[in-house]
C-alpha positions as CSV (number, residue, x, y, z in Angstrom):
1,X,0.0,0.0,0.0
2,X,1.4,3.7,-1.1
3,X,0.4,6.0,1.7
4,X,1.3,9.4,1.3
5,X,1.6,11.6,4.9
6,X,0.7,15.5,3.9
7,X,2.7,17.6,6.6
8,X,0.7,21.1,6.9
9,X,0.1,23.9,8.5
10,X,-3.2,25.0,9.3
11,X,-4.6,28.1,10.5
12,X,-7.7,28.0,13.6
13,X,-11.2,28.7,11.5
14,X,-10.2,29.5,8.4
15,X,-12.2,26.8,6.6
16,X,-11.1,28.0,3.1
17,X,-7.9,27.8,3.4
18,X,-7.2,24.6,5.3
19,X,-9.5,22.9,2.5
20,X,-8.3,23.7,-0.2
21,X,-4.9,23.0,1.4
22,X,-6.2,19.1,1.6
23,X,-7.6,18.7,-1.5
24,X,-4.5,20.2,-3.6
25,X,-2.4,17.5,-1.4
26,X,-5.5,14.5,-2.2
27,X,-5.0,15.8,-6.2
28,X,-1.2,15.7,-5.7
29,X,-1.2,12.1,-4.1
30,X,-3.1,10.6,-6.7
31,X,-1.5,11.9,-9.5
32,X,1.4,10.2,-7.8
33,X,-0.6,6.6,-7.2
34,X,-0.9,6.7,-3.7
35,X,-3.4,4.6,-1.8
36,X,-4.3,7.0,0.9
37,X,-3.2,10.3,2.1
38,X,-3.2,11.3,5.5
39,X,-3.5,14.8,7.2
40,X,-3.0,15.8,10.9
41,X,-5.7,15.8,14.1
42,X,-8.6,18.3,13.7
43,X,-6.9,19.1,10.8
44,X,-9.7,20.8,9.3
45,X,-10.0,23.7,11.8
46,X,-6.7,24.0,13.2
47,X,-5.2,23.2,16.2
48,X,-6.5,24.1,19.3
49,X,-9.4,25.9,18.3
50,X,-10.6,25.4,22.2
51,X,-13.9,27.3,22.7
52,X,-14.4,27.6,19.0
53,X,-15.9,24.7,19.7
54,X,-18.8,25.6,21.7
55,X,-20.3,27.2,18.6
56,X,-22.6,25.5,16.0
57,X,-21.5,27.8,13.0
58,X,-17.9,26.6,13.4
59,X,-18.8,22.8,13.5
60,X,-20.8,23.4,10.8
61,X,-18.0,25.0,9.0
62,X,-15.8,21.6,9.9
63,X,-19.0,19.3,8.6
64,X,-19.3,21.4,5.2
65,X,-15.0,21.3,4.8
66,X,-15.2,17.8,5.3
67,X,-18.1,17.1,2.9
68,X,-16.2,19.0,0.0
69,X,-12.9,17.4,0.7
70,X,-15.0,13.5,0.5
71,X,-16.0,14.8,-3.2
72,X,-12.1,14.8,-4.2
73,X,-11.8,11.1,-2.6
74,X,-12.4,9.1,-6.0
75,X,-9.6,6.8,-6.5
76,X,-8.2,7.5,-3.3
77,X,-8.8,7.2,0.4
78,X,-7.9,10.0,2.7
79,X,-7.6,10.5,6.7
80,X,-8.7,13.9,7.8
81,X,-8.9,15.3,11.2
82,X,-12.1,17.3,12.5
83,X,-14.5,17.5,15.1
84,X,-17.7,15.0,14.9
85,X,-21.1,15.5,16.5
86,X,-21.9,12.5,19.5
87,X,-25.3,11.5,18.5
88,X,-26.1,10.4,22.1
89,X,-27.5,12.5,24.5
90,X,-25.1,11.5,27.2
91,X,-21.9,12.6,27.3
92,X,-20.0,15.6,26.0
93,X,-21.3,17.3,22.3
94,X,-18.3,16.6,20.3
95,X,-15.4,13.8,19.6
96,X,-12.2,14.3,18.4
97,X,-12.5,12.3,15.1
98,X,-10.2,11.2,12.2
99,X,-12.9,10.8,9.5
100,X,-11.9,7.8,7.0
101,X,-12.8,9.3,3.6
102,X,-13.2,7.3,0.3
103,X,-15.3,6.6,-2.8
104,X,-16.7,10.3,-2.6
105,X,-18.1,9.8,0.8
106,X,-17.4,9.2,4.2
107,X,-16.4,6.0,5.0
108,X,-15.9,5.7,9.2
109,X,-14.9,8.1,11.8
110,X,-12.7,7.2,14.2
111,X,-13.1,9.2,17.7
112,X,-9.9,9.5,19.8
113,X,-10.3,7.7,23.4
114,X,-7.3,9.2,25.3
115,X,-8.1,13.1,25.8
116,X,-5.4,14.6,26.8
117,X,-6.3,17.1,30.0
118,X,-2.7,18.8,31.5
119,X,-0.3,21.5,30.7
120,X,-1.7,23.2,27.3
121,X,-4.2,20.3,26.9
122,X,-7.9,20.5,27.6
123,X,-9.4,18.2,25.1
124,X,-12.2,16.7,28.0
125,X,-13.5,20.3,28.3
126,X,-14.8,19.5,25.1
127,X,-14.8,16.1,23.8
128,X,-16.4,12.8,24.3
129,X,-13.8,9.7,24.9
130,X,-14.1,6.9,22.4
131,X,-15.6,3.5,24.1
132,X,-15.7,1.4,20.8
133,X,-12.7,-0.4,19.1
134,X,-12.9,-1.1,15.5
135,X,-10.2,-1.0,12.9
136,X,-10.7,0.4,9.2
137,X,-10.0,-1.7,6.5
138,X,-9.4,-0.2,3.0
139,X,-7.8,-2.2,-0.3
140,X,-8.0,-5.6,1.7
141,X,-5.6,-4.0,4.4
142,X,-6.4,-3.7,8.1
143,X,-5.8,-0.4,9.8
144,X,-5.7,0.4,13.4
145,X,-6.5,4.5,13.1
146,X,-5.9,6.3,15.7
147,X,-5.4,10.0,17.2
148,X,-2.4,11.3,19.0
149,X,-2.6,10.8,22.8
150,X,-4.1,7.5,21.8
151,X,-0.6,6.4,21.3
152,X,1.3,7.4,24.3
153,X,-0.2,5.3,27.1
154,X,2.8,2.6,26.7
155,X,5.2,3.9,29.3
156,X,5.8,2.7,32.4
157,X,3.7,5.3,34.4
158,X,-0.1,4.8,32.4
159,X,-1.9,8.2,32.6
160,X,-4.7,6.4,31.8
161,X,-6.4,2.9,32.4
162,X,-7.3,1.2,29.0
163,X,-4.5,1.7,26.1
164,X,-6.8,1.7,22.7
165,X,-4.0,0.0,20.8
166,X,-3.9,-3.3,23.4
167,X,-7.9,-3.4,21.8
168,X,-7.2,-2.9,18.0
169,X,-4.4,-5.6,17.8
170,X,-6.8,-8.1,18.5
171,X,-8.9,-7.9,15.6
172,X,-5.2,-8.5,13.6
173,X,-4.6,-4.9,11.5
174,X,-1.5,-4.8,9.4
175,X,-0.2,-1.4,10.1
176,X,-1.3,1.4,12.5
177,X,-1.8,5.1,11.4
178,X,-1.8,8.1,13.9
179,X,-2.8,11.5,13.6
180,X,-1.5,14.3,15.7
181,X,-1.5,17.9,16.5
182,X,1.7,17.3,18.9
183,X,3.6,20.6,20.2
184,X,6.8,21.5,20.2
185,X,9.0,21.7,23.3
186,X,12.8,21.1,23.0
187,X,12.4,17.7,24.6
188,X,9.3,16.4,22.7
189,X,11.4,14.9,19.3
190,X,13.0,12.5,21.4
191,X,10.1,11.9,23.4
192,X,7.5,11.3,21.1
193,X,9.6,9.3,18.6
194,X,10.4,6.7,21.7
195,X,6.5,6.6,22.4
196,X,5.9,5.6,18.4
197,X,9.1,3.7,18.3
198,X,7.6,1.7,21.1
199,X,4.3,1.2,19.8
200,X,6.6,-0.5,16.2
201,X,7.9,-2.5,18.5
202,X,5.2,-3.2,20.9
203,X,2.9,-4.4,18.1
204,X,5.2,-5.4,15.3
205,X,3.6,-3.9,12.6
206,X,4.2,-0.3,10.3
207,X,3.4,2.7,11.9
208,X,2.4,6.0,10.0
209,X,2.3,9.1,11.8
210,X,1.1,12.6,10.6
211,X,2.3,16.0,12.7
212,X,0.9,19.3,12.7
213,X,3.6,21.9,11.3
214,X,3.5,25.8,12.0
215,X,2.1,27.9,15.2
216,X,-0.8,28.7,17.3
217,X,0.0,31.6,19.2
218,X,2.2,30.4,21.5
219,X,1.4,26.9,20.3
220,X,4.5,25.4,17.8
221,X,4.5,22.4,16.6
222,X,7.4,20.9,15.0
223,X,6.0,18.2,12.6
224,X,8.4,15.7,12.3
225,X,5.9,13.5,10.7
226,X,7.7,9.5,10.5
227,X,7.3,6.1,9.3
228,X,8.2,2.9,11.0
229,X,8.3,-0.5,9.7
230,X,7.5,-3.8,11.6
231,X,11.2,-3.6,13.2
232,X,10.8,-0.8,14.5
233,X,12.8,1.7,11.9
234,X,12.4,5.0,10.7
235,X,11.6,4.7,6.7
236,X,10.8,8.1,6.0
237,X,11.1,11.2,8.3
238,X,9.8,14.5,7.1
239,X,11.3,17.8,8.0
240,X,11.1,19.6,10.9
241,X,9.3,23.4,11.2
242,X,8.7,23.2,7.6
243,X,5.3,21.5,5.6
244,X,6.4,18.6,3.2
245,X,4.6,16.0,1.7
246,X,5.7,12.6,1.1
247,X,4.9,8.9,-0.1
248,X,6.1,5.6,1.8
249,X,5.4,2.5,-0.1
250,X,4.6,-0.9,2.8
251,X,6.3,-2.8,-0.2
252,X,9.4,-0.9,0.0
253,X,10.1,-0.5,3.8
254,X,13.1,-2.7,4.5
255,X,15.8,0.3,4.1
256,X,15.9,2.6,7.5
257,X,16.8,5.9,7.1
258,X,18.6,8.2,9.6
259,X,17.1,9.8,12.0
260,X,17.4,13.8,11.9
261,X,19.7,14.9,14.8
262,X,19.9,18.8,16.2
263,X,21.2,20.1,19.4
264,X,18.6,21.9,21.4
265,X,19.6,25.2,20.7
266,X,19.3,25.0,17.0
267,X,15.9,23.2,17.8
268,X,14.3,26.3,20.3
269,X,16.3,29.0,17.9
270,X,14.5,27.2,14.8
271,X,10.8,27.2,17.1
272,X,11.1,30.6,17.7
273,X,11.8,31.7,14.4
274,X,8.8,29.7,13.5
275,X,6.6,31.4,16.0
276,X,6.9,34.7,15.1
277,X,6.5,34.1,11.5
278,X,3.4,32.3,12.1
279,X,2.0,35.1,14.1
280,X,2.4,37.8,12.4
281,X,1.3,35.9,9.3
282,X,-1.9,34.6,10.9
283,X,-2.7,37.8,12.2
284,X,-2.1,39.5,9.2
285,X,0.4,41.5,10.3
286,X,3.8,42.0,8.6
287,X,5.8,44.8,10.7
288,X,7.4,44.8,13.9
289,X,9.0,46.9,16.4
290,X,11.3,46.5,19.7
291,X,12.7,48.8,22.1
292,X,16.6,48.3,21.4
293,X,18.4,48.8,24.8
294,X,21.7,47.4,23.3
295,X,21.5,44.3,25.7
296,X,21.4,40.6,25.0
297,X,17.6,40.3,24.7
298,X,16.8,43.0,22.8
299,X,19.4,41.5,20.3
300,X,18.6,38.5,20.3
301,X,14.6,39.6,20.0
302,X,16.1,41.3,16.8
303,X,18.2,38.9,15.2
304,X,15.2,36.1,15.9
305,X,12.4,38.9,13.7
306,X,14.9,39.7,11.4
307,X,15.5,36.0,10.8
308,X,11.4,35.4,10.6
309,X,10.3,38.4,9.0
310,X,13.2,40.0,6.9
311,X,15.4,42.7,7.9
312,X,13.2,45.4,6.3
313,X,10.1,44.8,8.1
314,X,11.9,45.2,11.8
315,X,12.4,48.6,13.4
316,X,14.0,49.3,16.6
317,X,13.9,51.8,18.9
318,X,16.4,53.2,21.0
319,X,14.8,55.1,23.8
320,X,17.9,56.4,25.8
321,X,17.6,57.6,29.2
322,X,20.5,59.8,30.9
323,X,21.4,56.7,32.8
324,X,21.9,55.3,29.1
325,X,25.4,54.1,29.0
326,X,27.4,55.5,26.2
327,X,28.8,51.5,25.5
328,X,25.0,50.6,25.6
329,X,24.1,53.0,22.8
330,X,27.1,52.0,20.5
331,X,26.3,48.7,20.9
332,X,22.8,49.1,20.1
333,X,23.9,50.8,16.8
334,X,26.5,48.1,16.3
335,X,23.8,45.5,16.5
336,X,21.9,47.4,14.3
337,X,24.5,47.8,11.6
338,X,25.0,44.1,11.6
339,X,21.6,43.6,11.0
340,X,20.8,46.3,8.2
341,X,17.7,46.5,9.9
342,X,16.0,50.2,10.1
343,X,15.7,52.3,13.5
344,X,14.7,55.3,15.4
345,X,16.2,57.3,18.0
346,X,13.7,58.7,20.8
347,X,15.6,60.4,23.6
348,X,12.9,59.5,27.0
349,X,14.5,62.7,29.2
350,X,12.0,64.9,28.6
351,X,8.9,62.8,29.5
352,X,10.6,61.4,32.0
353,X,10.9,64.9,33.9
354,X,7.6,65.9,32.9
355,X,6.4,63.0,34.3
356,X,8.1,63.5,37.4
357,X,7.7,67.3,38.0
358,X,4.1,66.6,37.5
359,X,4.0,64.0,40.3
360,X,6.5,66.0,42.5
361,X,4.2,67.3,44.9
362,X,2.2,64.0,45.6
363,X,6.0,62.4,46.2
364,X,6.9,65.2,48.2
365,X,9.2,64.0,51.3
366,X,9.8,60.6,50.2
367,X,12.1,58.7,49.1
368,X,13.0,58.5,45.4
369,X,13.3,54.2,44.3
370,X,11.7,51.9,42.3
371,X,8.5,54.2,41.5
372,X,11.2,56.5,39.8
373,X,13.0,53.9,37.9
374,X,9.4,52.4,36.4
375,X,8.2,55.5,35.5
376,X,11.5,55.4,32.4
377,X,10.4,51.7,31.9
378,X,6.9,53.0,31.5
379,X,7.9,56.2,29.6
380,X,9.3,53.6,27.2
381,X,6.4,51.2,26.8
382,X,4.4,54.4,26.6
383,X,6.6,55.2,23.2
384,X,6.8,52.0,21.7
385,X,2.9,51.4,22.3
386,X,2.3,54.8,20.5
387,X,4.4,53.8,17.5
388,X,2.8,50.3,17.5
389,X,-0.4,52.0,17.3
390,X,0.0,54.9,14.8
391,X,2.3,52.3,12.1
392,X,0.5,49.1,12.8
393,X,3.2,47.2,13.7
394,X,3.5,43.9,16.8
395,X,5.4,45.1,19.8
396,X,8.2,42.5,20.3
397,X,8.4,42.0,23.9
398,X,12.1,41.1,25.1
399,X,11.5,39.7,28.5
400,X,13.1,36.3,29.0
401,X,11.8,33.8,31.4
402,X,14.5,34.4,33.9
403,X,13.3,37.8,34.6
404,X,9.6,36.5,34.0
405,X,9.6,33.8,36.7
406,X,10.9,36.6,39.1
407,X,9.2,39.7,38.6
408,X,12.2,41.4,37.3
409,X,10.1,43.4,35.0
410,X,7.8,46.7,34.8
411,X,4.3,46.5,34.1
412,X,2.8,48.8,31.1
413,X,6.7,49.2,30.6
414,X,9.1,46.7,29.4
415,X,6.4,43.7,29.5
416,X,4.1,45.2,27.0
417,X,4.0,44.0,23.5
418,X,2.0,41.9,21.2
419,X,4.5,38.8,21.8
420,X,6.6,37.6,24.0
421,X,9.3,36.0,22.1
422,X,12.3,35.4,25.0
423,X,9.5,34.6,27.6
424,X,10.3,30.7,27.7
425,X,13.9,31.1,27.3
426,X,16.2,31.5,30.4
427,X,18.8,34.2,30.5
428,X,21.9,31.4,30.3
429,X,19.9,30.3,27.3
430,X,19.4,33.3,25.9
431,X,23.7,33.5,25.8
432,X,23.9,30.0,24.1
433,X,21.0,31.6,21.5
434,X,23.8,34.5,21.2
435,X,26.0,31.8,20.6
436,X,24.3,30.0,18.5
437,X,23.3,33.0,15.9
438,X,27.5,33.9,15.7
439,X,27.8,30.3,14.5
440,X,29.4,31.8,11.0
441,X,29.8,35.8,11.6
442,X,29.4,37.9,13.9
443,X,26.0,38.9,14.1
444,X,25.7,39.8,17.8
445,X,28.8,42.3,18.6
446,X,30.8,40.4,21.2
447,X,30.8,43.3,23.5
448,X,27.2,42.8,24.3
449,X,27.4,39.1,24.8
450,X,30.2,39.8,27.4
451,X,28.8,42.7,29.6
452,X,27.2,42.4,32.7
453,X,23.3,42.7,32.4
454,X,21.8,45.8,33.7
455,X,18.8,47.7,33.0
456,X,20.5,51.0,33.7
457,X,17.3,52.4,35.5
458,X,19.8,54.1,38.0
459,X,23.5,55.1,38.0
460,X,25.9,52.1,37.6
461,X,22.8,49.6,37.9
462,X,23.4,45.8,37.3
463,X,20.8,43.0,36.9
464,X,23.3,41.1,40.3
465,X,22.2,43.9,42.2
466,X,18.6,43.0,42.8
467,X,19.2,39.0,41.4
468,X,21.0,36.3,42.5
469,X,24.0,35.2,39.6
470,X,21.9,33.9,36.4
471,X,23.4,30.4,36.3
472,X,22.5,30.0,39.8
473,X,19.1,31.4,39.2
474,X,18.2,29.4,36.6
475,X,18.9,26.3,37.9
476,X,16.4,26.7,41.1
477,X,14.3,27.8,38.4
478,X,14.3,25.0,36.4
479,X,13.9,22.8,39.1
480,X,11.1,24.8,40.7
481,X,9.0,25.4,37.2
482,X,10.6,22.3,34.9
483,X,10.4,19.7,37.6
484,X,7.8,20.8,40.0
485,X,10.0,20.5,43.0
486,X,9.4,21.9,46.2
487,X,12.0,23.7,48.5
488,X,12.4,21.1,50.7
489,X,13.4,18.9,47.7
490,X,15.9,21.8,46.1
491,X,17.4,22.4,49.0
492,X,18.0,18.3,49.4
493,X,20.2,19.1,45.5
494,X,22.3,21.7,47.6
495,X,21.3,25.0,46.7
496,X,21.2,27.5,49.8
497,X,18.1,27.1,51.9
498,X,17.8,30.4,52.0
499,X,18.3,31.8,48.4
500,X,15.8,28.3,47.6
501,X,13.0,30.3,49.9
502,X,13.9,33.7,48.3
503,X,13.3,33.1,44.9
504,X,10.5,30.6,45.1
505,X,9.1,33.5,47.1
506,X,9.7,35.9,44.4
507,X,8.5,33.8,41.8
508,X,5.1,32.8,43.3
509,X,4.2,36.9,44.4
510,X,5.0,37.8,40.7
511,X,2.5,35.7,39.3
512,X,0.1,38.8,38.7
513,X,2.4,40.5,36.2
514,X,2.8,37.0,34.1
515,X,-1.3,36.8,33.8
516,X,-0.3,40.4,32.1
517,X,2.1,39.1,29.6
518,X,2.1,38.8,26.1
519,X,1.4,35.1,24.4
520,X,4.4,33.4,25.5
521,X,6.4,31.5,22.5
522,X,6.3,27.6,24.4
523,X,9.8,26.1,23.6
524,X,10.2,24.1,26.9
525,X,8.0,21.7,28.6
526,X,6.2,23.9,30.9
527,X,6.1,27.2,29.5
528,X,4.4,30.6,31.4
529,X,0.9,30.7,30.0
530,X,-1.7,28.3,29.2
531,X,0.3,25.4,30.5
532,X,1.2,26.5,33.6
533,X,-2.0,27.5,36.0
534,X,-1.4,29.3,39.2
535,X,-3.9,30.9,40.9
536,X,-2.7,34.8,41.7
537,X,-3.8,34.9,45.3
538,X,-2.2,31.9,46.9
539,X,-0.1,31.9,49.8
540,X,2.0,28.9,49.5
541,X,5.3,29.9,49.3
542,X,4.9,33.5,49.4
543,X,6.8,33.8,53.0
């Protein structure tokens, strides 16, 4: 059997598109002889399109898409992804189908019966579980179909207590097919390709699988899309952060290929890249701007849009205080030369003293601090928000997850923005990013990588003043946010009790500003945003 995987990338609702996106790949695997072409999970609306759901018109939209795409299917089988309605009154409204699609009609739908509920996931707010095992069968082959998480129960801690697979071997298929909408964190390759790996070798038959490519918002996924034989080895692998489109032949699946290999870096660098481009495209938007402060992020923030969106279509702005180092400035420009990438020059004095003559006798007899140092921070945002606004371009936040996890960040000043690209990206990765983009020149002016971090607020200011060392930081970090550990169990790894209680503190009585943040690019498994759910009034671990 030829089966031909179609690696896309969809965008949430927009029927017209994603359709027309199937059918040319239906018309494109026939014309090449293939047996059956297979898309990714809800494939037909995008990936997640959460409450979207909740609405008739848009699962009427998915039941129409479908329909027109089953017209196409003359010669040829296809596997699409969509919601289906549950015609039982019991039970949620909606599965999470793969509809089976031959013969100009629709031949099965298979609903998916592990629903993923953690992190990013909330597919039981919406969806029905499968109860019935039945495999497809389609050219005298047998097919166990199923849907992402309906693969991944096979390790040695179960999530859940029936694994759909263990039910379809019995009736004998001859190869499995899986649909996903899997996203991207730099662990998740290696991760997901043991799960599907496992099931090869579990069951001992093929295994096509079909990815999601592109972004959701913060939502990336990676694609990756693969083909196992009945041993276990990769076949085919398509490319990562990129659609493709490929056909495998079951009679020609002796030869494994290699498997793609990258180090993380490259992986979150290429993510990120991905992200922005996707989200601005999506949006329909296709300028952006940053506040260049000639530091690491803000470079980094550039070289990453520049990279995504081309160097014309980024502006920065340098908004120079007078406790605006002269060696920040030129290395702002120096970035900026490197680059080729336009800019503007706003000097923030003025406001700033307008600002604070016009508050001087409300702050009469205190004590001049923090207040006075956000109001520049908020002076800028106020600039950058204005130029977003009158030019229509996305403020690029540059706030990295260090600072994030910590509160090291001004409200309505430097965490504004229409996207937070650095947001899941720890300062000491944010140097091997620098790194990482000097690979072949010199993109990043060493002088930046190789200053101390300061936010130059006040005279002779440095990020170690108010922060504990970064590579110390991040590691508590990681192990606090990454691993869910609690102090007690941090402490046990050797880290100071007291620096532990200290920034576990700080971290959970800044959770108010991250509900404030831009969308948050996800590159790590558990990311500020939708996957990670705090509640803002808490006290546990805020003494």
């Amino acid at each position: 059997m030829r089966v031909a995987l179609a690696q896309l990338d969809y965008h949430i609702g927009n029927f017209e598109l994603n359709t027309q996106k199937i059918i040319d790949k239906i018309i494109l695997a026939k014309s090449k002889k293939a047996d059956i072409v297979v898309f990714s999970e809800l494939s037909i609306c995008g990936y997640p399109p959460r409450d979207f759901l909740e609405f008739n018109d848009f699962i009427r939209g998915c039941t129409e898409s479908i329909l027109k795409i089953a017209s196409y299917c003359d010669g040829i089988a296809a596997i699409v992804g969509g919601p289906s309605l549950n015609p039982k009154r019991e039970g949620k409204d909606l599965f999470n189908s793969a509809y089976f699609l031959a013969d100009k009609g629709i031949k099965d739908i298979i609903h998916k019966t592990l629903l993923p509920t953690y992190d990013v996931f909330d597919e039981y707010r919406y969806f029905e579980p499968n109860t019935v095992f039945e495999c497809i069968e389609y050219k005298g082959v047998k097919i166990a179909l199923t849907i992402c998480e309906d693969l991944w129960n096979i390790n040695d801690n179960p999530l859940y207590v029936i694994c759909p697979m263990d039910e379809l071997i019995q009736q004998k298929p001859e190869l499995m097919i899986n649909i996903a909408a899997s996203p991207f964190d730099y662990k998740h390759i290696e991760e997901r390709k043991k799960a599907l790996r496992d099931n090869a070798e579990k069951y001992g038959i093929p295994l096509f699988y079909v990815n999601h490519v592109g972004a959701q918002t913060e939502l990336i996924f990676d694609g990756g899309s693969v083909a196992f034989n009945s041993k276990a080895e990769v076949v085919n692998e398509l490319k990562y952060f990129a659609e493709d489109f490929n056909i495998v032949d079951t009679e020609d699946f002796d030869e494994p290929v290699l498997d793609f290999g990258f180090s993380t870096i490259e992986l979150i660098y290429d993510a990120l890249v991905l992200g922005i481009k996707e989200y601005f495209a999506k949006l329909g938007f296709k300028k952006a701007i940053l506040g260049m402060s000639g530091g690491i992020d803000s470079a980094i923030v550039l070289a990453l849009a520049v990279d995504a969106l081309g160097k014309e279509n980024v502006t920065s702005i340098l908004l120079p205080s007078k406790y605006s180092s002269e060696g920040s400035v030129n290395d702002a420009l120096a970035m900026l030369q490197n680059s080729q990438s336009p800019y503007e020059i706003i000097p923030i004095e003025n406001i700033v003293d307008t600002i604070e003559q016009t508050l001087h006798e409300k702050f009469e007899h205190t004590t001049p601090g923090l207040t006075e140092e956000n109001i520049q921070a908020r002076s800028r945002g106020l600039i950058l928000m204005a130029m977003s606004n009158k030019f229509g371009s996305i403020l690029l936040n540059t706030t990295n997850k260090s600072e994030a996890a910590v509160g090291y960040g001004t409200l309505y000043g430097d965490m504004c923005g229409g996207l937070a690209v650095l947001g899941d990206v720890y300062k000491t990765q944010v140097y091997e990013l620098a790194r990482y983009i000097n690979r072949q020149e010199e993109i990043i002016p060493s002088s930046i990588i190789t200053k101390a971090p300061s936010a130059e607020l006040r005279p002779d200011q440095k990020d170690s003043d108010s922060l504990p060392d970064y590579t110390m930081l991040d590691k508590i970090l990681f192990e606090y946010i990454e691993q869910r550990k609690g102090p007690h169990e941090i402490i046990a790894l050797g880290f100071d009790a007291i620096l532990v209680q200290r920034i576990l503190k700080m971290v959970n009585t800044s959770e108010y500003k991250r509900h404030q943040m831009p969308p948050v690019l996800r590159v790590s498994p558990k990311a500020f945003g939708s996957g990670r759910r705090l509640p803002i009034v808490a006290t546990y671990l805020h003494t």
